[in-house]
C-alpha positions, 0 to 999 in steps of 0.5 A: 157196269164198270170197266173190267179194269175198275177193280183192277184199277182200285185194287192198285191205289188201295194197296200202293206203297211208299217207297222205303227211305233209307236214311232221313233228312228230305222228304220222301214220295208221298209226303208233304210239310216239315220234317222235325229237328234230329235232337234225340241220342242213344240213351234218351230213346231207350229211356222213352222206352223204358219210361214208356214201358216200366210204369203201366205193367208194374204198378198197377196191372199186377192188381188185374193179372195177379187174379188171372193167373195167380202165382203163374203170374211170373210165367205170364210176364215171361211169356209177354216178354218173349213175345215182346222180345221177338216183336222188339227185334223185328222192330230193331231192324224195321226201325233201321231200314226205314227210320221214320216217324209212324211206327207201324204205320209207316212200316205197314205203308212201305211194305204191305199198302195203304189200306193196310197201313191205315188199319195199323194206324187204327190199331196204333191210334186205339193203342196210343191214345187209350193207353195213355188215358189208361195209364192217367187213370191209374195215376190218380191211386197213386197221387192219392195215396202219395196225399194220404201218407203225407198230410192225412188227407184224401182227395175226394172219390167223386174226382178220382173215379170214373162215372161207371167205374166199379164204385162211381164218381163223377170225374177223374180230375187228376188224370185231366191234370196229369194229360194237360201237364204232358202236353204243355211238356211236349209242346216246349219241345222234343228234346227237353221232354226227353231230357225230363222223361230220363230223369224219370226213369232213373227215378223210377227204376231206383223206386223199384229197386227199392221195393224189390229189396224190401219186399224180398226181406218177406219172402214167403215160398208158400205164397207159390202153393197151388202155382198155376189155378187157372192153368195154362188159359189163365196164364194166357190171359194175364199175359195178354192183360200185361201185353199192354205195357210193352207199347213202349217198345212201339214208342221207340219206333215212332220219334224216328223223325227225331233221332240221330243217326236213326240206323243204329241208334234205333235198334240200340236203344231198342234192345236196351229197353228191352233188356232192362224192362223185362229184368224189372218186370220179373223181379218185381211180380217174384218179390211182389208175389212172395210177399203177399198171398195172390188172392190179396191183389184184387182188392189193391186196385189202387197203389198196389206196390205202394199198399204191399210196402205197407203191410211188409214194413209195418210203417207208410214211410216206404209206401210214401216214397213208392206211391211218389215214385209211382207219381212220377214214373206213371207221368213218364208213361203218360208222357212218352204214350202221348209223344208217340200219338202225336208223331204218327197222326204227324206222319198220316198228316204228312202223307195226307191221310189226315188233315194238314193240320196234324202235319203242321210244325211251330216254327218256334218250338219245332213241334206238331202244336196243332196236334199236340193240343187235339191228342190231349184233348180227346185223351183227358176226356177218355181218362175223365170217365172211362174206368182203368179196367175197359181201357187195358185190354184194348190197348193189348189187341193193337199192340199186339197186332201192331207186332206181328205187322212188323214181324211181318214186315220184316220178312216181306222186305227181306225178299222184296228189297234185300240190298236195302241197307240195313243197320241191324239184322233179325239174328235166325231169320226168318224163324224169328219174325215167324215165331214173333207171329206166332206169339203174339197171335197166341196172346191175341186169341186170349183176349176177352171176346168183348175186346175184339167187338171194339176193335173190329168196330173201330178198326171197320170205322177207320177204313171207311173214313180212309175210303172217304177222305184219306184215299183221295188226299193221299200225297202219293196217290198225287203224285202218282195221278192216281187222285187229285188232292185238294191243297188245306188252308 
């Protein structure tokens, strides 16, 4: 028999935390390696926000929520916006107690353990890398479309699908192409791709504008007959399907390594970016919705917006000019998911959770290259052959739970360290981050039961490699004698 102390003991290691950094620059306890350079200002982080966010829910999830839910559809971008909302206000002052880079995981590591923080990183990981292999995929419609319209031409369906997607193919080459292209972006450096990812976004967000002008000039109210089919469930689930797109928000909280004065410019390119994604968000699905019955959006799996212009101006000039705006915005998604990725396996890296490897810095681009190039990897190969419709919802659950970990996180450090400085403050504290909880916890119980099966089963992988590796390497667990950690080559 062990001694009584043994579990006592293991307890204690599996749920030590690190001790909350209020300000960046030097390393805290438990890390080891390099920090990044402090490049990144106001305006470029809610620009990944919005470049994160804006992309992936309007141009093509409306084509899986709109039959969900129907005209409802509109409440069902409401609801996911209020529960992002709360989340996006937690997050503003998580982000500002302890700006650091790991998002979530770093939240979860200070405030509620490693062990904890190792399954948020699950679900971040299972976030982060299956959305941006998500968001690959529904490129490909849209630089198809963008090809047919301009030249007449089509690029062939055995490279734009999936092997078990609904009409097979043998490989989603574009997506590839579009991942390859992100990563040599990131690898130059942080500071150009954000400096490139703004410039999208103003492209995009002028992309939209555009066809919420056009679209309203069809405005049909009986399009809204029969407002919610599927009643108050329906609306639930598509609220939960368009919940994939506000990883975004989250993509602000991971460049925490890389951003100046992080205390306040972290929540304010956070309330930006939910500010205008939300603005975007209704009035696209009302113009969209008013232009077309809602039984149509199921059958325009492939450059939905695009397909809509269409049919309205009678012409593929303004289809054009949105599937290319859709090309470029969709690879200001892909980019920014896949930026945010990188930086958290860099924080589990630092702390030893991880490999040395994911931790270690270019010391001429000043960027994780190491990990940069292992992330797009795996990402491409998903995007290659897993079909858009498997890959959303999965992204929905680790958002969503990556949510209420901060909401969470909030309130536990609230008490636990209520001197600690703080550059914005939750405003109706703590009903706030309670019912930020509450919402999302909703949603999350929506979700298709097939979702959870995945994630439970990823999630249960992840803690046995902690148990296995990251519990004995962990940077704190050394320096607090705890576990002898071995130095990697």
């Amino acid at each position: 028999m062990g001694s009584p102390g043994a579990g006592s003991g293991l307890m204690q290691e599996l749920l030590r935390r690190k001790p909350v950094r209020s300000h960046g620059g030097q390393h805290a306890a438990g890390e080891v390696g390099e920090h990044l350079p402090r490049t990144i200002g106001t305006f470029q982080l809610a620009m990944f926000g919005v470049g994160a966010t804006i992309g992936t829910g309007i141009f093509f999830v409306l084509s899986s929520a709109v039959p969900e839910a129907g005209p409802a559809v509109i409440v069902s971008f409401v609801m996911a916006g209020i529960a992002a909302g709360l989340a996006a206000i937690c997050y503003a002052e998580m982000a500002s107690s302890v700006p650091v880079s790991g998002s979530t995981y770093s939240y979860a590591y200070a405030t509620l353990g490693e062990i904890v923080a190792m399954g948020v990183a699950a679900c971040l990981l299972l976030e982060y890398g299956v959305s941006t292999a998500a968001v690959a995929v529904g490129w490909s419609g849209y630089l198809n479309e963008a090809i047919r319209n301009i030249t007449g031409l089509e690029l062939p369906h055995a490279i734009l699908a999936a092997p078990w997607d609904t009409k097979p193919g043998v490989v989603n080459l574009p997506a590839v192409v579009l991942v390859g292209l992100c990563m040599l972006l990131l690898i130059r450096g942080a500071s150009e791709s954000a400096q490139v990812n703004a410039i999208m976004v103003m492209i995009k967000l002028t992309v939209l504008a555009m066809f919420i002008v056009i679209a309203l000039t069809a405005f049909n109210a009986d399009n809204f007959a029969g407002f919610a089919p599927f009643g108050v469930a329906g609306m639930a689930t598509a609220a939960g399907t368009i919940f994939f797109s506000f990883i975004g928000l989250d993509a602000v909280s991971t460049a925490g390594d890389e951003v100046k004065d992080p205390q306040k410019t972290m929540p304010r390119a956070l309330l930006a970016a939910l500010f205008i994604v939300i603005t975007f968000y209704v009035l696209v699905a009302v113009a969209a919705v008013g232009a077309q019955p809602w039984q149509l959006f199921e059958d325009q799996s492939e450059a939905g917006l695009a397909k809509i212009l269409e049919n309205v101006t009678g012409t593929p000039i303004w289809a054009t000019i949105l599937a290319l705006g859709a090309v470029i915005s969709i690879f200001s998604v892909t980019l920014v998911t896949l930026y945010g990725q990188t930086r958290i396996l860099f924080a589990m890296g630092r702390d030893g959770m991880l490999p040395r490897l994911f931790a270690r810095v270019n010391p001429r681009t000043q960027t994780p290259v190491n990990n940069t190039i292992i992330v797009a990897i795996v990402v491409a190969i998903l995007a290659a052959i897993v079909p858009l419709d498997y890959l959303i919802d999965v992204v929905s659950i680790g958002t969503l739970t990556a949510f209420i970990v901060v909401s969470l996180g909030v309130i536990i450090l609230r008490y636990r360290e209520p001197d600690l400085p703080r550059g914005f403050r939750v405003p109706g504290f703590p009903v706030t981050p309670i019912l930020s909880i509450l919402a999302c916890a909703y949603i999350l119980i929506s979700l298709h039961w097939y979702t959870w099966v995945i994630f439970i089963g990823w999630v249960a992988v992840f803690l046995v490699f902690y148990m296995l590796y990251g519990r004995k390497h962990s940077v704190l667990g050394q320096e607090r004698g705890d576990e002898p950690v071995e130095e990697e080559k």
